[in-house]
N, C-alpha and C positions, 0 to 999 in steps of 0.2 A: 647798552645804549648804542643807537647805532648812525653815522652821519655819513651820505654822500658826500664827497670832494672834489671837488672839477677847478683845477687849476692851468691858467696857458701858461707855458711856459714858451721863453724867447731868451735864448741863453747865444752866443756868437765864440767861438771857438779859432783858437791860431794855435801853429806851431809856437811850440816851446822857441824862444829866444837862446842862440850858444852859450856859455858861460863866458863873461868879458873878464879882463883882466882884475879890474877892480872887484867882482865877485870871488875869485879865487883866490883873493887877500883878505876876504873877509866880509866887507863891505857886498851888501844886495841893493837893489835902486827897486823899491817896490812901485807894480804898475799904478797907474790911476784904477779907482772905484769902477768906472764905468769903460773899463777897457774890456776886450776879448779875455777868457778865460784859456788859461794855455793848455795844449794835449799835452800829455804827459806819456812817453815815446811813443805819441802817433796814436793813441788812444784816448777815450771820453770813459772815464767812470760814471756809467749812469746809474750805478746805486746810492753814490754820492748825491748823483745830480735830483734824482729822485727825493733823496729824505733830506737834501735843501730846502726843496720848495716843498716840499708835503711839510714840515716843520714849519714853515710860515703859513699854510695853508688851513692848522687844526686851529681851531679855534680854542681860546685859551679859559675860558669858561664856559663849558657844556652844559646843556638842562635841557631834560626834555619838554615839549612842547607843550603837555600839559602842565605842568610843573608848577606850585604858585607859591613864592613866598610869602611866610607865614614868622610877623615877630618873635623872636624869644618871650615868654610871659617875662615881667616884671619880677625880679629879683626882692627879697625882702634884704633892707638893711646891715641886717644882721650879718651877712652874709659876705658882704665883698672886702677887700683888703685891706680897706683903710678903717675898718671899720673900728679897730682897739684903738687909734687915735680919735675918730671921733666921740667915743667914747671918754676919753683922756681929756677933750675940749668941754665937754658939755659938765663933767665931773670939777673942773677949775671955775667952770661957770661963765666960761670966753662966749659959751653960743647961748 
């Protein structure tokens, strides 16, 4: 199966921040959600950046276009898990 994908992407980039004091103790101060994403020594991984947004971009159930769902037939009784209790019910005379 096969699906075109066309996603915009709009991603904003900054230098990496020094390491402060408090990070080299342990403690990190994570940015906010909707901050710039940092380069990581002066470079953009764009195969990361790539199979970010291509993973939000596939669609999570494919079918193709002709495609038609079609019920499962109807199961006979006999058949499904509970079925030795209901038997167990109807044998006591409960149903």
């Amino acid at each position: 199966m096969e699906r075109d994908l066309e996603e915009t992407i709009d991603v904003t980039f900054s230098p990496q921040p020094s390491a402060t004091a408090s990070e080299s103790a342990g403690e990190i101060e994570l940015p906010p959600d909707d901050g710039p994403e940092p380069l990581i020594d002066g470079k953009i991984d764009l195969g990361a950046l790539a199979t970010e947004f291509l993973i939000l971009g596939i669609d999570l159930y494919p079918r193709k276009p002709e495609a038609k769902f079609e019920a499962p037939a109807a199961a006979d009784d006999a058949g499904h898990a509970f079925s030795a209790l209901a038997a167990l019910k109807k044998r006591d005379g409960k149903q």
